[in-house]
DOLO-236176 format. One record per residue (C-alpha): x, y, z. Coordinates in steps of 0.2 Angstrom, whole numbers, plus 5000, padded with zeros to 4 digits. Each point is the difference from the previous one (the first is absolute). Example, Ala and Ser with C-alpha at 12.3 -4.5 7.8 and 13.67 -1.06 7.14 Angstrom:
DOLO-236176
506249785039500650174997
END
This chain:
DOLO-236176
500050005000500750174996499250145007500150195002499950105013499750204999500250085018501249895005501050105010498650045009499449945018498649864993501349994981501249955011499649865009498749964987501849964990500949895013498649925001499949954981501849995000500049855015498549934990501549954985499150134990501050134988499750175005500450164992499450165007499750184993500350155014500350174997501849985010501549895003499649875010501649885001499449905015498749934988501349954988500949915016498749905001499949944980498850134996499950094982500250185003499450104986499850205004498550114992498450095004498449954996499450154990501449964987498849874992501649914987501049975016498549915008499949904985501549965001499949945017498749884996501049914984500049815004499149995017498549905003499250095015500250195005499650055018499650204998500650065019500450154996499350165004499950195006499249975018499250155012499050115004500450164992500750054983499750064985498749914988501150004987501449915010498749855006499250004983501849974990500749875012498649915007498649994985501050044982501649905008498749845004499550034981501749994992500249835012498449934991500750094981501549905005499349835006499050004984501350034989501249875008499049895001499850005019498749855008499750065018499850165008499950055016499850175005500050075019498650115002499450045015498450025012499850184999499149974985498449975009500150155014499250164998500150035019498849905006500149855012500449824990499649885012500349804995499550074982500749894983500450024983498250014995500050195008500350144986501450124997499850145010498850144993501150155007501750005002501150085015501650014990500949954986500849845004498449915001499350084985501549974990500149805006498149964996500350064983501449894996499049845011498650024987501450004984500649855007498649915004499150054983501549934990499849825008500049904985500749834993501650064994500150115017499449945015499950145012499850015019500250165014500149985016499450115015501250005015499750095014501250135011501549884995501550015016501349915005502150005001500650104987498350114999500550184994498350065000498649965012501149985016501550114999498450154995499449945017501449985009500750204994498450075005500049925017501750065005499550174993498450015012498850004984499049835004498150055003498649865002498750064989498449935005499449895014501549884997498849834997500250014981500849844991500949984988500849864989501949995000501349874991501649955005501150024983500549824998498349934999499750154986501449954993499549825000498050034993500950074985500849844994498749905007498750094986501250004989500249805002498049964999499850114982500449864991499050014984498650134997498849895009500550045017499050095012501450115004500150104985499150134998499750045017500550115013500549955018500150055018501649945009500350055020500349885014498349925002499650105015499950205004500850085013499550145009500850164994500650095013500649865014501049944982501050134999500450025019500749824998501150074984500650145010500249915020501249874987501050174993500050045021498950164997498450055010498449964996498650104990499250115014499150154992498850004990498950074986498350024997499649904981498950164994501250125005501649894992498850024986499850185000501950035002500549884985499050074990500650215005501649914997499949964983499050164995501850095005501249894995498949994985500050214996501550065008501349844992500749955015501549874998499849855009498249925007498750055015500049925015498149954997499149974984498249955001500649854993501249965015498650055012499249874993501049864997500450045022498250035005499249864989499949815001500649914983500049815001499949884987499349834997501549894992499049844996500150024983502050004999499949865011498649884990500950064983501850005002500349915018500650195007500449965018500750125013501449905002500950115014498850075013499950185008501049955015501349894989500250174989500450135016501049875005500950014985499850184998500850025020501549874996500450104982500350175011501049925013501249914987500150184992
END
């Protein structure tokens, strides 16, 4: 099996490639940078950008699979940014699988396609795309899902999958944005604190991805076509989560708080004047951070497990554990 990997230098690329790679499969990978660790570990490294469609094409010359990871992530930007990289990049991927030939693709989308704001409690992939959207990245992703999944076909059997607030070792996101705003005294429980949310440990995201891949094996298969929710199995409360994340990085717990209406209100001032005056950098609140804090959103994951065997193979405890033991081994 020869496969592609876009992203791969990435938190979820990355071990969605030493994954492969253990698996006996050849991998090459396509990042924006130089990522010479990959190599050490028998990766193909090829460098590009996925708005430069020939390169992706390119990229995609003699593989049989492509797993899309890669993506413009956040929740501020410019449209233009989001829309280049995360909805005309995704359609030079399926430009390049068709042209090569490609058989399988995988492409990581995410749950945000679904949230307009409101709670999603135990909800599956039956529920629509969102009818408004809070900010870009969720716009941008939704837009390249429906691409993907309206190219199924019999020469390309196409997938996306819907992992949810993906962490840990290695996470350059998620944690270390908490971690930074904790020690900067910026932490504020918005809402009563009882929301839920889904989460997923990396590996077992990682591991859904090959695991789809694996089940599409002819144009028959349930799996193509579709679009899934992956998390753990089991939501965790919000805000007694992230305590446990920061009592592992030996930081105090989450003690003021928030109302969710008045996060609301903020986020959204927020972006009016970031939005008028072009300030560098992002808001502390958005509405769709207010949301995504205040709001439960939890998934049911039965239909990854009844059509592609999708277990969580490492638990919640497992993965702080791991999480805890990366930090103290530096």
């Amino acid at each position: 099996m020869r496969a592609l990997v876009t992203g791969a230098g990435g938190f979820l690329g990355r071990y969605l490639t030493e994954q492969l790679l253990e698996r006996g499969v050849q991998v090459r990978t396509f990042s924006r940078g130089d990522y010479p660790e990959l190599r050490a570990i028998g990766a193909e490294t090829v460098r590009g950008h996925l708005q430069d469609a020939k390169a992706v094409k390119a990229a995609c010359s003699g593989r049989d699979v492509v797993y899309h990871t890669a993506a413009i992530a956040g929740i501020w930007g410019t449209w233009k940014d989001f829309y280049s990289i995360n909805t005309v990049g995704t359609q030079h991927v399926l430009a390049g699988c068709r042209q090569q030939g490609v058989r399988k693709l995988i492409y990581t989308s995410s749950p945000s396609v679904t949230f307009d704001g409101e709670h999603q409690r135990s909800i599956d992939e039956t529920a629509p795309y969102a009818h408004r959207w809070l900010c870009h990245y969720p716009h941008t992703k939704a837009l390249a899902e429906q691409e993907v999944l309206a190219a199924n076909s019999p020469q390309l059997m196409t997938c996306a999958l819907r992992p949810h607030l993906i962490w840990g070792p290695r996470d350059p996101h998620l944690i270390p944005r908490l971690l930074d705003r904790a020690q900067k005294g910026q932490l504020r429980r918005v809402g009563d604190g009882t929301n839920l949310v889904d989460i997923v440990y990396v590996e077992n995201a990682a591991q859904a991805h090959w695991r789809a891949a694996d089940a599409m094996q002819d144009p028959s298969s349930r799996v193509c076509g579709r679009a899934y929710f992956i998390s753990q199995g089991e939501p965790v409360n919000c805000w007694n989560w992230i305590n446990d994340v920061l009592k592992l990085a030996n930081l105090p717990p989450v003690t003021r708080s928030i109302g969710y209406d008045a996060a609301w209100r903020i986020g959204a001032a927020l972006e009016t004047v970031y939005t008028v005056l072009r300030l560098k950098g992002e808001p502390r609140m958005t509405r769709f951070l207010a949301a995504q804090l205040g709001k439960s959103h939890y998934f049911k994951i039965s239909a990854a497990r009844n059509d592609f065997g999708y277990e969580p193979r490492i638990s919640t405890a497992d993965g702080m554990q791991r999480l805890a033991n990366s930090w103290a081994n530096g």
